[in-house]
C-alpha positions as CSV (number, residue, x, y, z in Angstrom):
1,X,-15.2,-178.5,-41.4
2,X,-16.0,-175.3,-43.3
3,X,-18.5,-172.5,-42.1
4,X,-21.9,-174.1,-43.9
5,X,-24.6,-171.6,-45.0
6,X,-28.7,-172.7,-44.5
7,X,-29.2,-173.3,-48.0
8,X,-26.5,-176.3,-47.8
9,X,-27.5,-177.1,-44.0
10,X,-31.4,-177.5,-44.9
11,X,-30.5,-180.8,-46.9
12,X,-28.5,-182.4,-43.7
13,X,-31.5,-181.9,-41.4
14,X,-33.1,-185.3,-39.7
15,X,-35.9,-186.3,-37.1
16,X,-33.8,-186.8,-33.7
17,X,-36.8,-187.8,-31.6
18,X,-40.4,-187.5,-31.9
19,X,-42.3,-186.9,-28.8
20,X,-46.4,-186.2,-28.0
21,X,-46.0,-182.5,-27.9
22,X,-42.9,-181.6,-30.0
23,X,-40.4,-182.8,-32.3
24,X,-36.5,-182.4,-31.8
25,X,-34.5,-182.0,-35.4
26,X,-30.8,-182.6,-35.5
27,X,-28.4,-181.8,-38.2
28,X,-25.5,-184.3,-39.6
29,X,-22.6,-182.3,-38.3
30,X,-20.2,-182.6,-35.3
31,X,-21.7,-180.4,-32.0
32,X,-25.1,-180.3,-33.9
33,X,-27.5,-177.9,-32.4
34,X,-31.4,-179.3,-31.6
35,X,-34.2,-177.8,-32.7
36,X,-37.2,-178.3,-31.1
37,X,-40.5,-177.5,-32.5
38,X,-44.2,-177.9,-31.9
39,X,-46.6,-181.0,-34.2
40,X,-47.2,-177.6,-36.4
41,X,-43.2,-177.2,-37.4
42,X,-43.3,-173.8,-35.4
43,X,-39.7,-173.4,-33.7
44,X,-40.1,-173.3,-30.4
45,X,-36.3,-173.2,-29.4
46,X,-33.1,-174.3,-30.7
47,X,-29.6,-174.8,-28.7
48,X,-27.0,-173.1,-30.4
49,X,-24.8,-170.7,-29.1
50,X,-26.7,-167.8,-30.3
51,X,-30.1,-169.1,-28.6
52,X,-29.0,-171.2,-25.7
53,X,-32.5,-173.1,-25.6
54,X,-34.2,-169.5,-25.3
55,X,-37.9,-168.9,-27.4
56,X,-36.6,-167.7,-30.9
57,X,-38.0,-164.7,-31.8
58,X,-35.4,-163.6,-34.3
59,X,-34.5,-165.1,-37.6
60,X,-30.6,-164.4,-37.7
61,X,-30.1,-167.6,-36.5
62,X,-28.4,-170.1,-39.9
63,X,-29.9,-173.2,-38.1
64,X,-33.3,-171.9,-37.5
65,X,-33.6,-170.7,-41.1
66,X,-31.9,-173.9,-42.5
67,X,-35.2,-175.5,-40.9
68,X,-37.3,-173.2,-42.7
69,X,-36.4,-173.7,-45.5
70,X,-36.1,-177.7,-45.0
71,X,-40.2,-177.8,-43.1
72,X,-41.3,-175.5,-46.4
73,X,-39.6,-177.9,-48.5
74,X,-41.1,-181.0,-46.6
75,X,-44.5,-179.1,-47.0
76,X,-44.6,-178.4,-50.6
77,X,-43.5,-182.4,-51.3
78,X,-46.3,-183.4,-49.0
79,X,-48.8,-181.3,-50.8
80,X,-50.9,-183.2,-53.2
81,X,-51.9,-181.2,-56.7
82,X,-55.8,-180.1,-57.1
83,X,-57.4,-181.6,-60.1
């Protein structure tokens, strides 16, 4: 499988389980890192090899922006235009 860049990952992105406190995102690839993040869409940690299920405080991670940029897109289709 070629090396995929966030842009393409963002649109292979899916809801792996939903639980009280947080959510756990998945992506459609083979050895596909979770991301776990809080009811808000704040990252709250992510298992790839870079992170290891540690608090992300950087943003060099391609899975964690590839979420970004999915939640912002999920945000501005959820937003309903002012009239």
């Amino acid at each position: 499988m070629k090396f995929l860049n966030p842009s393409e990952l963002n649109k292979l992105v899916y809801l792996d389980y939903e639980g009280t406190n947080f959510d756990g995102y998945k992506f459609k690839i083979n050895n596909s890192p979770t991301i776990r993040t809080s009811k808000s869409n704040k990252v709250m940690s992510c298992t790839c090899k870079l992170h290891s299920i540690k608090l992300v405080k950087d943003k060099d991670c391609r899975y964690v922006t590839a979420f970004n940029f999915y939640a912002e897109k999920k945000r501005n289709i959820n937003q309903k235009p002012v009239v």
